[in-house]
N, C-alpha and C positions, 0 to 999 in steps of 0.2 A: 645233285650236280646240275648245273645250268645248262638247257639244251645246247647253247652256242657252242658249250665246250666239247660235246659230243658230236658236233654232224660228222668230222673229218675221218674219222676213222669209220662212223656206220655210210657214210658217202662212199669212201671206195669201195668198203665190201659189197655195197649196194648196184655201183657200176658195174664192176667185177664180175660180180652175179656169182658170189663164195669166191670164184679164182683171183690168181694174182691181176694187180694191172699190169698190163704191155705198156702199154703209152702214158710216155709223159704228161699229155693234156689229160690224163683220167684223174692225176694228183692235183694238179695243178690251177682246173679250170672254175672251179667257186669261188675262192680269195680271187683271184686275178680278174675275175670275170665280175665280182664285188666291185672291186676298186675299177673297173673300165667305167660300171657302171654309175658309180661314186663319182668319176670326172665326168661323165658326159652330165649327171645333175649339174654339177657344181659349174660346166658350162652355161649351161643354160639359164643359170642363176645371173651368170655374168653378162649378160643379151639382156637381161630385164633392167628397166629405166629407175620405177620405183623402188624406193630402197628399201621400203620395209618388206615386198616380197623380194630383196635379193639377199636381205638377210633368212629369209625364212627357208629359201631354194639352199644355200649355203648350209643350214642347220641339218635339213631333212639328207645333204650331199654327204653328211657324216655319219650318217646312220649306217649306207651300206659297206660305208670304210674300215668302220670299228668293227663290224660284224668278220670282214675280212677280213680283220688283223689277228682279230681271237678266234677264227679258224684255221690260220697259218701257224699260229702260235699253239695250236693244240698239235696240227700235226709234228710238228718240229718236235714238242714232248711225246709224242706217241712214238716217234724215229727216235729220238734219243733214249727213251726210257723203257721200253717193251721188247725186249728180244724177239716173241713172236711176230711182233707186230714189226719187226723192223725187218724179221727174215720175209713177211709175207711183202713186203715193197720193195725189197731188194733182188727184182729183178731185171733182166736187159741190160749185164754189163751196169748196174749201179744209174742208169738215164732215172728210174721214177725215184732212187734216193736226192739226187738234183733236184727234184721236183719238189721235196719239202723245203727245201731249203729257199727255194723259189717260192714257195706259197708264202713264206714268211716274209722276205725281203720284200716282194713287189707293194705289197699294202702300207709297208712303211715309207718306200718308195711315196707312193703313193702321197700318204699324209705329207711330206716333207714338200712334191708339189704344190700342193692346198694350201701347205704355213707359207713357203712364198709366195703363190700368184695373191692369196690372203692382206699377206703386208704389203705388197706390191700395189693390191686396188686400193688398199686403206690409205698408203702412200698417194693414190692420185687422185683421189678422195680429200686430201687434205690439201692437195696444191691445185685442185678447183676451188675448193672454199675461200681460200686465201686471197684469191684473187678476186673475190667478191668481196 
C-alpha cells in the first residue's frame, strides 16, 4: 500500500493521540492546508516573468494538490468503508463526519481553480503573441 493512501487515518489517530477528534480542523487541515499550499506555489509561479520557471513553479504547484486529493479521497473511503473507523469520527453531532467530506471536495476545488486560472494565462499567452 502506498504511503499517500495511508497518512489520513494514521494522521487523525496521531492528532487525537488514540481518542476521538473534537474539532473539525483535526480532519480537515492536511488536504486543505495542501491545496492552500498548492495556490500560494502556483501564485507565485504567476509573478514570475520567465516562462520556463513559470512553467516549472506551476509543475512543482501540482505536487502538493494531488498529494491533497489522494488524502481526501482516502478519507472519504476510510468514512464510507470502515464501521469502526467511521464510529471513531463520528463525533460532535456529525461536525468531523463534514470534515471528510470537506477534505475531499476542497482539493478538487482546488484543481478546478488551477485548470482555469491555467487556460485563462494560456489564453493571455496567446493574445500577447498575436499581437506580435
Amino acid at each position: 500500500m502506498q504511503v499517500a493512501f495511508m497518512v489520513p487515518k494514521a494522521m487523525l489517530y496521531l492528532l487525537a493521540e488514540g481518542q476521538p477528534p473534537t474539532r473539525l480542523i483535526d480532519v480537515i487541515k492536511l488536504p486543505v492546508g495542501l491545496s492552500i499550499l498548492a495556490l500560494i506555489i502556483w501564485a507565485i509561479g504567476a509573478f514570475i516573468q520567465t516562462k520556463s520557471e513559470v512553467k516549472l513553479i506551476k509543475h512543482l504547484a501540482w505536487l502538493p494538490l494531488i498529494f491533497a486529493f489522494f488524502t481526501g479521497a482516502r478519507q472519504l473511503k476510510d468514512f464510507l468503508t470502515d464501521p469502526v473507523y467511521k464510529a471513531f469520527v463520528s463525533t460532535e453531532g456529525g461536525k468531523t463526519t463534514m470534515g471528510h467530506y470537506m477534505g475531499a471536495i476542497v482539493p478538487m476545488l482546488a484543481a478546478g481553480i488551477f485548470l482555469y486560472w491555467n487556460y485563462r494565462l494560456t489564453q493571455a499567452e496567446r493574445d500577447t503573441l498575436d499581437r506580435f
